[in-house]
N, CA, C and O atoms as CSV, one atom per row, in Angstrom:
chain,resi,resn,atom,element,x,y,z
A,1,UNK,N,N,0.493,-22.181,-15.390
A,1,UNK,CA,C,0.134,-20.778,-15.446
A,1,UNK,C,C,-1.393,-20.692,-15.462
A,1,UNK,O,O,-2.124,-21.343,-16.208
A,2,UNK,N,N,-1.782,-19.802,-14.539
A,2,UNK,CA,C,-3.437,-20.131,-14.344
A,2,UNK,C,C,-3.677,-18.391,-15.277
A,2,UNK,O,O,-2.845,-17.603,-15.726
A,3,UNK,N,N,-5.200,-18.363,-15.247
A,3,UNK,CA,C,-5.631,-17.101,-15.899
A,3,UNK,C,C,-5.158,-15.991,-15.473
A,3,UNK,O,O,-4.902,-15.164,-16.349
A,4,UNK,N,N,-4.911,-15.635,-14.150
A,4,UNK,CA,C,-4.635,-14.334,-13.280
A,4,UNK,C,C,-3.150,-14.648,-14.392
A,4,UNK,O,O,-3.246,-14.525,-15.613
A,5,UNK,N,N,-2.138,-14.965,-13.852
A,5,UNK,CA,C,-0.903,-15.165,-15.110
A,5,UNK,C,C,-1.274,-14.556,-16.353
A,5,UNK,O,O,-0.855,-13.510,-16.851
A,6,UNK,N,N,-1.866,-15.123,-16.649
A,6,UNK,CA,C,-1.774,-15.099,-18.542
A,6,UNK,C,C,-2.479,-13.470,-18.468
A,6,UNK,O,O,-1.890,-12.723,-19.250
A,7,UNK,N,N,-3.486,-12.855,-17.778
A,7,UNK,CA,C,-4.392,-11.770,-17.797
A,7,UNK,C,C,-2.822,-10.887,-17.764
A,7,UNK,O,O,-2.397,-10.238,-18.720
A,8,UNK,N,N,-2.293,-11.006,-16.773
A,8,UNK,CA,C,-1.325,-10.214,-16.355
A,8,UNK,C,C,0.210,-9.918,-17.438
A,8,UNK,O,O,0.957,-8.943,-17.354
A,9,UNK,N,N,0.299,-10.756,-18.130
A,9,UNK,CA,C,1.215,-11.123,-19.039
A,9,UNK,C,C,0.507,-9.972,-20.398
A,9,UNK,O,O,0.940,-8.933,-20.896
A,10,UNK,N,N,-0.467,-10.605,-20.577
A,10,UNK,CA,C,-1.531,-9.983,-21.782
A,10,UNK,C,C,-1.253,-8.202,-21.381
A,10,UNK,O,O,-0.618,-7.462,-22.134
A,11,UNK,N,N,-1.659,-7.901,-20.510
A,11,UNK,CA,C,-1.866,-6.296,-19.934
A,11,UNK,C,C,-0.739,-6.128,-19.673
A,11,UNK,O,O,-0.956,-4.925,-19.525
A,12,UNK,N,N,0.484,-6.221,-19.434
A,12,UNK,CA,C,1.758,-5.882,-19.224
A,12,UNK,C,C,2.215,-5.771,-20.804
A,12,UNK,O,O,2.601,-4.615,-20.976
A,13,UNK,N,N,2.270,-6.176,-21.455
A,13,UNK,CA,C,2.463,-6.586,-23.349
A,13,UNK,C,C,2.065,-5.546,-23.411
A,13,UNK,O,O,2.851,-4.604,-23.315
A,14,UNK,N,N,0.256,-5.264,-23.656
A,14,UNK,CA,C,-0.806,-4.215,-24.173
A,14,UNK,C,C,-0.013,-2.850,-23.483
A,14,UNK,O,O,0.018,-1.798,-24.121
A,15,UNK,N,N,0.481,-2.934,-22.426
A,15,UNK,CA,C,1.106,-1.613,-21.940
A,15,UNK,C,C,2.249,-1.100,-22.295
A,15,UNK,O,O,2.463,0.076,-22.589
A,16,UNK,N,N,3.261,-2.290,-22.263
A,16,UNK,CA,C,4.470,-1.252,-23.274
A,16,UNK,C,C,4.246,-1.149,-24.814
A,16,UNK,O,O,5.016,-0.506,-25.528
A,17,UNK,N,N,3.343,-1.699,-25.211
A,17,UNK,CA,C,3.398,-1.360,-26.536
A,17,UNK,C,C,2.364,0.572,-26.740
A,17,UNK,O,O,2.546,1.542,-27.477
A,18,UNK,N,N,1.535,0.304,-25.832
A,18,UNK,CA,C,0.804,1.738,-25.624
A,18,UNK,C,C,1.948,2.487,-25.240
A,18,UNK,O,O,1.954,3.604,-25.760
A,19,UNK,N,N,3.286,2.157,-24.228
A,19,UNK,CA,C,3.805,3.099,-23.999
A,19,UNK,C,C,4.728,3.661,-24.875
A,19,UNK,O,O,5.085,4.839,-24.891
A,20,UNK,N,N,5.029,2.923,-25.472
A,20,UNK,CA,C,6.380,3.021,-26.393
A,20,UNK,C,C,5.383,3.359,-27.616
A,20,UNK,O,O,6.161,3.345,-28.570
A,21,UNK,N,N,3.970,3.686,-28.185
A,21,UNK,CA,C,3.401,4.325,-29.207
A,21,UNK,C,C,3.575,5.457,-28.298
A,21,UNK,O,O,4.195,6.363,-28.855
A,22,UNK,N,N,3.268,5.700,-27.181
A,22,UNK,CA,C,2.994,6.740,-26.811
A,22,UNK,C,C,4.624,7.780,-26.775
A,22,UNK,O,O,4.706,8.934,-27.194
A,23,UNK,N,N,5.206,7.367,-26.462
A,23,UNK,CA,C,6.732,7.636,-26.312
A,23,UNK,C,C,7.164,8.727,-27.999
A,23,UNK,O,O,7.498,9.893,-28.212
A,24,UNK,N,N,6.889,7.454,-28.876
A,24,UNK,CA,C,7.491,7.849,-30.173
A,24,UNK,C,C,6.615,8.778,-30.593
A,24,UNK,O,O,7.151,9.852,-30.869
A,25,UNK,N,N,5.336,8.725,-30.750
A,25,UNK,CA,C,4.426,9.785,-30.684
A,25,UNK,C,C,4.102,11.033,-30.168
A,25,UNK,O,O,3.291,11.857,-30.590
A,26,UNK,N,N,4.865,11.071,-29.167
A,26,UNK,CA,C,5.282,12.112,-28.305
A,26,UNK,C,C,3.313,12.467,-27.242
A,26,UNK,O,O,3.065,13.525,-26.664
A,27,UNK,N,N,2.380,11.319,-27.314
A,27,UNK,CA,C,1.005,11.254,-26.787
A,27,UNK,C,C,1.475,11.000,-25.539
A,27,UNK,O,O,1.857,9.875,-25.217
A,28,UNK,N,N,1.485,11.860,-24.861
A,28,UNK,CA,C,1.041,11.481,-23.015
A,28,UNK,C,C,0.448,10.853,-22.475
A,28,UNK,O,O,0.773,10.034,-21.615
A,29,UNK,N,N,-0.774,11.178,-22.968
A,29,UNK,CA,C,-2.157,10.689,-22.442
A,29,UNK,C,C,-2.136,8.672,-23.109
A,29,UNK,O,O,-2.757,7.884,-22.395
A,30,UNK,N,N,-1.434,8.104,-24.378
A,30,UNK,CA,C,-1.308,7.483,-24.464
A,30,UNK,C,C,0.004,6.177,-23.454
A,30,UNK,O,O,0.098,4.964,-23.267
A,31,UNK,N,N,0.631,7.232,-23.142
A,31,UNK,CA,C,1.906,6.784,-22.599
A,31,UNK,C,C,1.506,6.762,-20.955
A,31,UNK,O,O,2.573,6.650,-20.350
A,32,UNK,N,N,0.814,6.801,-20.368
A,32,UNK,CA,C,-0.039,7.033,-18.790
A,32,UNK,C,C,-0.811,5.491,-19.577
A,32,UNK,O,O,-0.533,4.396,-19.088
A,33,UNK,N,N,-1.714,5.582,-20.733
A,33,UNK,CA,C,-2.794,4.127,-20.630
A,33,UNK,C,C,-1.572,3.482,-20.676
A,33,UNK,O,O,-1.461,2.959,-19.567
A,34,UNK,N,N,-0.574,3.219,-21.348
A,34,UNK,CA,C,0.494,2.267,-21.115
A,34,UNK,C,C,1.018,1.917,-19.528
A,34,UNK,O,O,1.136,0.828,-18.967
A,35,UNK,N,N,1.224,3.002,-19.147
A,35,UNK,CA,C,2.028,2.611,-17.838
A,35,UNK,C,C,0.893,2.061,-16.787
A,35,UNK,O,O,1.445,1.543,-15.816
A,36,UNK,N,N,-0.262,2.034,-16.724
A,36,UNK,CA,C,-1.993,1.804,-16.313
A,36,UNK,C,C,-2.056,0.296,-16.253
A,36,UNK,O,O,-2.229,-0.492,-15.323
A,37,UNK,N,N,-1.753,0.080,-18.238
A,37,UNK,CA,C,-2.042,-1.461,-18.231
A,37,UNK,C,C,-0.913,-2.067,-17.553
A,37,UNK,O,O,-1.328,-3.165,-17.182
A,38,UNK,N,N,0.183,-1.946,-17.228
A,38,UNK,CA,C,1.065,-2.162,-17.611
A,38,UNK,C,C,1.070,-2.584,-15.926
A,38,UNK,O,O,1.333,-3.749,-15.626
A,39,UNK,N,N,0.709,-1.387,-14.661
A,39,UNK,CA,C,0.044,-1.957,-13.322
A,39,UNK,C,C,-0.923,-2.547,-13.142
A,39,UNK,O,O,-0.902,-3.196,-12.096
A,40,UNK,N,N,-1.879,-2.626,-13.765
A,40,UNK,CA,C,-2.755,-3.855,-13.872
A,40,UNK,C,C,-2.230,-5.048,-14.059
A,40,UNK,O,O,-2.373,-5.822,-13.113
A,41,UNK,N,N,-1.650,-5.451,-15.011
A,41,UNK,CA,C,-1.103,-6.573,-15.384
A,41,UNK,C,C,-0.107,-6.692,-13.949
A,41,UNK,O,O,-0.415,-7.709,-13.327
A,42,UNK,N,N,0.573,-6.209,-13.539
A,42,UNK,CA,C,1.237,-6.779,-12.032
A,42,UNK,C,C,0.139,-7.287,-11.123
A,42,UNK,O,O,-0.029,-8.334,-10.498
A,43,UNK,N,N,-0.422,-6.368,-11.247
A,43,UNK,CA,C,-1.991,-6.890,-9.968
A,43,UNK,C,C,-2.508,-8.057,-10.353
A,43,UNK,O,O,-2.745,-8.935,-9.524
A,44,UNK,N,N,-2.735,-8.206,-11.596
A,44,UNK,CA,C,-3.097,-9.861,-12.130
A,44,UNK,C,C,-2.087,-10.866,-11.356
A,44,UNK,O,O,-2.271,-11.750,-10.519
A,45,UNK,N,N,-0.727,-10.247,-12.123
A,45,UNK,CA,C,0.449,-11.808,-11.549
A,45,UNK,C,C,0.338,-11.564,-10.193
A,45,UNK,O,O,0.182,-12.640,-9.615
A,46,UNK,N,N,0.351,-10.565,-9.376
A,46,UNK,CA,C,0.127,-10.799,-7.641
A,46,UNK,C,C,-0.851,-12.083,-7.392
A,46,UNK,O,O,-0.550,-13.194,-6.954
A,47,UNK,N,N,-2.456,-11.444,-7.923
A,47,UNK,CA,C,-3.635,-12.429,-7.308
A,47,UNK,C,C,-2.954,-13.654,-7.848
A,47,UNK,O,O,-2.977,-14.639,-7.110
A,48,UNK,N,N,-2.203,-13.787,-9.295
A,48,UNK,CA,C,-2.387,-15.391,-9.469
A,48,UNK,C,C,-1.501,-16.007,-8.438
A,48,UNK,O,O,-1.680,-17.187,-8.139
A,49,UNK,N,N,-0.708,-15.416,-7.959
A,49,UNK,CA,C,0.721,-15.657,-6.882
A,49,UNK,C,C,-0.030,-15.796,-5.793
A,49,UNK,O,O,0.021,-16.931,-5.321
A,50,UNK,N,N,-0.646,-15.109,-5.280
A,50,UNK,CA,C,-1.734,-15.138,-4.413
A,50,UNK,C,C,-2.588,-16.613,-4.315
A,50,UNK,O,O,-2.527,-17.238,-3.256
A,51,UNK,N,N,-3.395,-17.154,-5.470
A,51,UNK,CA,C,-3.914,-17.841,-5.599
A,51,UNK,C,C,-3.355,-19.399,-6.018
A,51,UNK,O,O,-4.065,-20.403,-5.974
A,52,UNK,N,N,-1.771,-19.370,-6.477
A,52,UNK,CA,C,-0.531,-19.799,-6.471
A,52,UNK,C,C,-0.071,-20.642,-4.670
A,52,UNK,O,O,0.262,-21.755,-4.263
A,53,UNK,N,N,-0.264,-19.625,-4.242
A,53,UNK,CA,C,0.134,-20.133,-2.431
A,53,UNK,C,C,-0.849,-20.493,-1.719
A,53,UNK,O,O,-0.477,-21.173,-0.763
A,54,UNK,N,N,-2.326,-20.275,-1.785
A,54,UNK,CA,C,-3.644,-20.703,-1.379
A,54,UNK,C,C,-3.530,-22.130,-1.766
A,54,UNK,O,O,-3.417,-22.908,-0.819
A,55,UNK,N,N,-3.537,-22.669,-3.032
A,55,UNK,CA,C,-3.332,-23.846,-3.552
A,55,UNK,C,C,-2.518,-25.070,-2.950
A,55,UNK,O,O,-2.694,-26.222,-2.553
A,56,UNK,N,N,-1.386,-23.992,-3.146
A,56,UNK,CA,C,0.070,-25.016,-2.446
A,56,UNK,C,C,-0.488,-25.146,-1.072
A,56,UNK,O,O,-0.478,-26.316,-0.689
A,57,UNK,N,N,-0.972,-24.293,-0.217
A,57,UNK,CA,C,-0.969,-24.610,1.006
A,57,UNK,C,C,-2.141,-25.489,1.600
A,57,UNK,O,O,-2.195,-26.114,2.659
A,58,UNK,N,N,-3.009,-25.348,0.642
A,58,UNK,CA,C,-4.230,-26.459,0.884
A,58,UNK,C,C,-3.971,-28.323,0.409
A,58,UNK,O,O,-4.515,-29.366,0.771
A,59,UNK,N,N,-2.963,-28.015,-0.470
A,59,UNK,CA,C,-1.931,-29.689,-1.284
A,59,UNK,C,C,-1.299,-29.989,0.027
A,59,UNK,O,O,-1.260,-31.146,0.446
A,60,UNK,N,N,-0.757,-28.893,0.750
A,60,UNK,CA,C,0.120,-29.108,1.747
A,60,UNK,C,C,-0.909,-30.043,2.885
A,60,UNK,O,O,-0.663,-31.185,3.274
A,61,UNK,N,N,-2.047,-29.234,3.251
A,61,UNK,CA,C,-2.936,-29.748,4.250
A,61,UNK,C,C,-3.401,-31.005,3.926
A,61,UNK,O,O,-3.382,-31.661,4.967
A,62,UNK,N,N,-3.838,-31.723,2.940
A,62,UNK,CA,C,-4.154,-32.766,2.214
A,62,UNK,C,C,-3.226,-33.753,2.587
A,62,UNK,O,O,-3.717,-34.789,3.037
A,63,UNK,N,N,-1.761,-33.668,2.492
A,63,UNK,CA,C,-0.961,-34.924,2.533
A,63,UNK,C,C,-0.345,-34.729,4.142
A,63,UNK,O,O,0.404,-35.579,4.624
């Protein structure tokens, strides 16, 4: 698991927990930063997936 992973994991966490304060709280504006981090953190696991197949395919060129 490289950083883009773990970033993405971290901000997906940080987001349902904003959302679900935001939820029980009945805060909107809190429950939007949840659902925010919560697409960020996908965009993290993309690039690391991204950067995941760059890798593999350069191991590939090597052997």
């Amino acid at each position: 698991m490289d950083r883009e992973h773990v970033k993405g994991v971290a901000d997906k966490a940080k987001g349902a927990i904003k959302e679900g304060a935001g939820k029980l709280s009945g805060d909107k504006d809190l429950q939007r930063e949840g659902k925010a981090d919560k697409a960020k953190g996908a965009v993290h696991n993309v690039a690391g997936d991204v950067k995941d197949a760059a890798r593999d395919a350069a191991d590939a060129v090597k052997k």
